[in-house]
N, C-alpha and C positions, 0 to 999 in steps of 0.2 A: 240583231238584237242578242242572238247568242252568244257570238264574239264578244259583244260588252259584257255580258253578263259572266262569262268566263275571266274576262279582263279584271271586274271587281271583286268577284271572289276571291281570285288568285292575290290580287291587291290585300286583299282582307287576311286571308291563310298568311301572308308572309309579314304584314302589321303583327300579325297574331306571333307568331316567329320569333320575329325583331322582341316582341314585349316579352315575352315568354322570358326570352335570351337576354332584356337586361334585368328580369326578375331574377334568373338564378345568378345574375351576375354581383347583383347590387342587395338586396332582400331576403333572398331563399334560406340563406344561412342562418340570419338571424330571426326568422319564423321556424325555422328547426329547434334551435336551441330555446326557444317560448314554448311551445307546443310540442316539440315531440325532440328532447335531449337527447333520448334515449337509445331513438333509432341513430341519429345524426352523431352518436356515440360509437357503436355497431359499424356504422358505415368508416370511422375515422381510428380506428384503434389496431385495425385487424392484424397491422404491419408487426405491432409492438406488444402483441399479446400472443403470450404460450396458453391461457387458463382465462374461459370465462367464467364469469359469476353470475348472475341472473336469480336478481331475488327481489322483494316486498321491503314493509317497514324491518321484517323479523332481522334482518341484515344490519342495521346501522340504527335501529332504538338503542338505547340507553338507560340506565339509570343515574340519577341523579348524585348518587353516595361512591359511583363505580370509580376506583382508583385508573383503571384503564378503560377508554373507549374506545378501543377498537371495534372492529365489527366483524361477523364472522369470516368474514373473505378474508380481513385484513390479516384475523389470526394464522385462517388455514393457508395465510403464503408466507407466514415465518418458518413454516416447516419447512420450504421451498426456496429458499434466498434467488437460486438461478431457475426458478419460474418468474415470469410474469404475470401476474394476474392483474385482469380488470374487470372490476366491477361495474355491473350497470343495475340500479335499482330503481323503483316508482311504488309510491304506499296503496295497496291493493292491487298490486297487477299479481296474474294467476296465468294459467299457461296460454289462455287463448291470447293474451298478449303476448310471453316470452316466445313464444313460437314463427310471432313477425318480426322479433328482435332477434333471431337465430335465424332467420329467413334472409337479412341482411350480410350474412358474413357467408361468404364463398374461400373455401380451403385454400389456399395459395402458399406453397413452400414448403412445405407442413406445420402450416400457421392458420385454426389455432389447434393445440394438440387436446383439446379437451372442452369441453363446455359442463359447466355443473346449475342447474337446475334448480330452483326450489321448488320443493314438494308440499306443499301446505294440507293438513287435511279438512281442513275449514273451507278450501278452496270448493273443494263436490259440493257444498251445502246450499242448499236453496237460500236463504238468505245474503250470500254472497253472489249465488250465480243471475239473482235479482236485484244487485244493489245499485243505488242509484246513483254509486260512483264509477259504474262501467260507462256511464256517457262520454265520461273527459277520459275516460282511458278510451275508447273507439276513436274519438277525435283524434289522440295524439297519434292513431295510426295511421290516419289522412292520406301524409306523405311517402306511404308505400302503397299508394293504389295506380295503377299501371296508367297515367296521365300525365301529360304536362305539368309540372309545378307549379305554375300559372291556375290551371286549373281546379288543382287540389286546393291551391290556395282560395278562389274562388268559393269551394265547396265548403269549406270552413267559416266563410260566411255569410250561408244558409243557414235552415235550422238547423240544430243540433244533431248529430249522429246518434241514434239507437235514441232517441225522444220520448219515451215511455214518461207517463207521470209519476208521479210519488205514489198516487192510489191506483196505478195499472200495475204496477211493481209488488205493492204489496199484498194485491188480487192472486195475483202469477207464485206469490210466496207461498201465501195461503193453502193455495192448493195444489202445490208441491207438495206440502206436510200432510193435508189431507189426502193424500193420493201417495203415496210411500210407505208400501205396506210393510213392514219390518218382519225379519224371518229370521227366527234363533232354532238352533237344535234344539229346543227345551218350551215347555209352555211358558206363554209369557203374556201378561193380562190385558196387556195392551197392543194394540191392532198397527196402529198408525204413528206417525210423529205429533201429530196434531193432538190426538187424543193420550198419551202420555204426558205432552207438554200442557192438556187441562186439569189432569189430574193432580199435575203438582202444583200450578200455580191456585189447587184450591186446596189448600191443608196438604202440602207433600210433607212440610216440615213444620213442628210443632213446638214451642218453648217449653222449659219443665213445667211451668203454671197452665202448657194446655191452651195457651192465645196462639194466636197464627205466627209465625215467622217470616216475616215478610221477607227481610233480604237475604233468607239460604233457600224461600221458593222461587225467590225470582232470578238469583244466581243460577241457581238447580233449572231452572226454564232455558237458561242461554246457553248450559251447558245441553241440554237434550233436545234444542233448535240447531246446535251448532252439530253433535257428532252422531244423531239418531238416523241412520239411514244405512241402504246395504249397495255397496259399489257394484257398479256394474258396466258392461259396455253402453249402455244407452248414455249413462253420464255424459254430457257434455266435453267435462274438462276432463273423461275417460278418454274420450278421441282428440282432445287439444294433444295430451300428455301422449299419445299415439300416433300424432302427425314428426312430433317433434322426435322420438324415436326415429323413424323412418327415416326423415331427414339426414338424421347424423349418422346414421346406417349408410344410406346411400352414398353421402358424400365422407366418409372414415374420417367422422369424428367422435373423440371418447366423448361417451354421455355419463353424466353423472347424475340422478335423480338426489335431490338432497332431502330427506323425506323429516319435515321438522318434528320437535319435540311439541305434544300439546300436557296437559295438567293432568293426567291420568288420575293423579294421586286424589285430587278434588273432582275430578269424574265420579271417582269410587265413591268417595266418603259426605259426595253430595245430593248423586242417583243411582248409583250401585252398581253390581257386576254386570249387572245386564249393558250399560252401556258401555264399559269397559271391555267387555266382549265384542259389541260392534266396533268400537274403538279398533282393537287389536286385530279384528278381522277383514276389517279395510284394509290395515297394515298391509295384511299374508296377502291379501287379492293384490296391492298394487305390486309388492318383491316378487310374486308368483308371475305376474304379467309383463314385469320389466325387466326385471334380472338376466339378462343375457350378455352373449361375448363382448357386444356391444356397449352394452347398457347396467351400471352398477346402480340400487338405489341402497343409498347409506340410510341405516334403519337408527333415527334421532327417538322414537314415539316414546321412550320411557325413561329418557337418556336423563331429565334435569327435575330434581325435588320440586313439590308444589310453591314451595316458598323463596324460590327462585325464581319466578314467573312477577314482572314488574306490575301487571295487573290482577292486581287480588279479587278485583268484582266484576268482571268480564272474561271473553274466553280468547286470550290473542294467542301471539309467538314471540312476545316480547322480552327478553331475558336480562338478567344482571350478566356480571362480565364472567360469573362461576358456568355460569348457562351458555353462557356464546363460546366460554373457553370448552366447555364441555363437548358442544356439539363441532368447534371448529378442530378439535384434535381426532373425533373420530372421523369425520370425514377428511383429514389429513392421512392416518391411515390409512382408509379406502384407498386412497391416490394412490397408495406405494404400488398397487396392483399393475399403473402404467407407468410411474415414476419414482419407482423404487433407486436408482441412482443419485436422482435430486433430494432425496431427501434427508432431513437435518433432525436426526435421533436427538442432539443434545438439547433439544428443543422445551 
């Protein structure tokens, strides 16, 4: 009875085999490119790339009146003609994803000579690190879980990865802001992010006739849900953005932190210095904590006027093409630090 029992296992393990082997044969490919481009990008570029790019929507949005649309990458490799760069982007990924898309590329030749990073500051915020579009970003990382392919694909047709509801999410939001005690060198009236964020949404901003202002308090609310908080290591996307360091440490590759431009200007002029202050001081924490031989982060945070920014009543990283040329020439600069040879002054 054992022998058989052995016999149909063995039977079954090599069925299993066989299917597996003509899934990646016939399948796998085109369930990468559905689900996860980005890795199956990563995995097929490596040969022909000096320079990655790893970035969000802030990379390739647009505006509509923009004589050129480029995207930031695209600009910062006209400084570069004998670079190649490839971009890999996804709207809302943040480090705990570009970290498995950089986990994909193993150095071969001295390729690739660099990898550049977006930095987002919106990314720390509880509202993103909550949001209910990490589901379909966890899925598309399926296919780097140490499994058969067969498998993974399998798994993808269970429920959902990271399944949280709509009201588990915004529970977990909540009391993030309520539990984020905000700390300035200076008295400051407000305790929390949650209690700031009530204080404005009731009479923060007033009309000359003294009626409420509804859309500069509710603007003013997105803005101090989005950048009211003090960085720290417990952050989450503190140790996403410290894995991926290591990483390119160990294995001697230049990192490049792209640390984007937010609205400072409408920070100021909508809830004051005091957030402008936390703004700026997340800044100094994250150059303070990444800048090394290794690791350059190109400081974007004040780089592009408010009325550059394509969304005027939300808080993105969405630029006209003055904004993307802005931040793609300085962090073209930066680069000269390792590719000072390649580079195209006349630019």
């Amino acid at each position: 009875m054992l022998k058989q029992i052995s016999i149909k296992v063995g039977l079954l393990l090599l069925m299993l085999v066989v299917l597996n082997g003509i899934y990646n044969l016939f399948f796998f490919e085109k369930d990468m490119a559905k689900v996860s481009n980005e890795i199956l990008q990563a995995r097929t570029t490596q040969t022909e790339t000096d320079v990655y790019y790893f970035g969000e929507s802030s990379n390739f949005n647009t505006q509509e009146d923009d004589s050129i649309k480029s995207s930031i990458s695209e600009i910062s490799s006209y400084f570069y003609p004998h670079l190649r760069f490839t971009s890999i982007n996804r709207p809302a990924a943040h480090a705990g994803i570009f970290k498995y898309w950089l986990r994909e590329i193993h150095p071969q030749n001295g390729r690739p000579k660099a990898v550049i990073i977006t930095m987002n500051l919106r990314s720390f915020n509880a509202a993103w690190i909550r949001s209910k579009l990490e589901m379909q970003l966890q899925e598309s990382l399926v296919f780097t879980y140490p499994f058969p392919n067969l498998f993974n694909r399998f798994l993808l047709s269970l429920q959902p990865i990271d399944n949280k509801t709509e009201q588990q999410r915004e529970k977990l939001m909540k009391k993030d802001w309520r539990s984020q005690v905000l700390k300035f060198p200076f008295k400051f009236k407000h305790r929390t992010t949650d209690d700031w964020n009530f204080t404005m949404s009731n009479g923060g901003h007033l009309k000359p006739d003294g009626t409420y202002d509804t859309e500069k308090c509710v603007l003013a609310c997105h803005y101090i849900k989005a950048y009211a908080l003090n960085l720290d290591d417990k952050n989450p996307r503190i140790k996403d953005f410290d894995e991926i360091a290591r990483y390119c440490e160990q294995n001697k590759i230049k990192l490049y932190y792209n640390l984007l431009a937010e609205n400072v200007e409408y920070a100021d002029s909508l809830v004051g210095k005091e957030l402008v202050y936390l703004m700026k001081e997340n800044r100094d924490f994250l150059m303070k904590r990444y800048n090394s031989e290794n690791c350059t982060v190109v400081d974007n945070l004040e780089l592009v006027p408010g009325l550059e920014f394509t969304d005027q009543t939300w808080t993105t990283e969405h630029y006209g093409y003055r904004g993307r040329m802005a931040i793609a020439r300085n962090l073209a600069n930066h680069l000269k630090k390792h590719f000072e040879k390649e580079y195209n002054k006349a630019y």
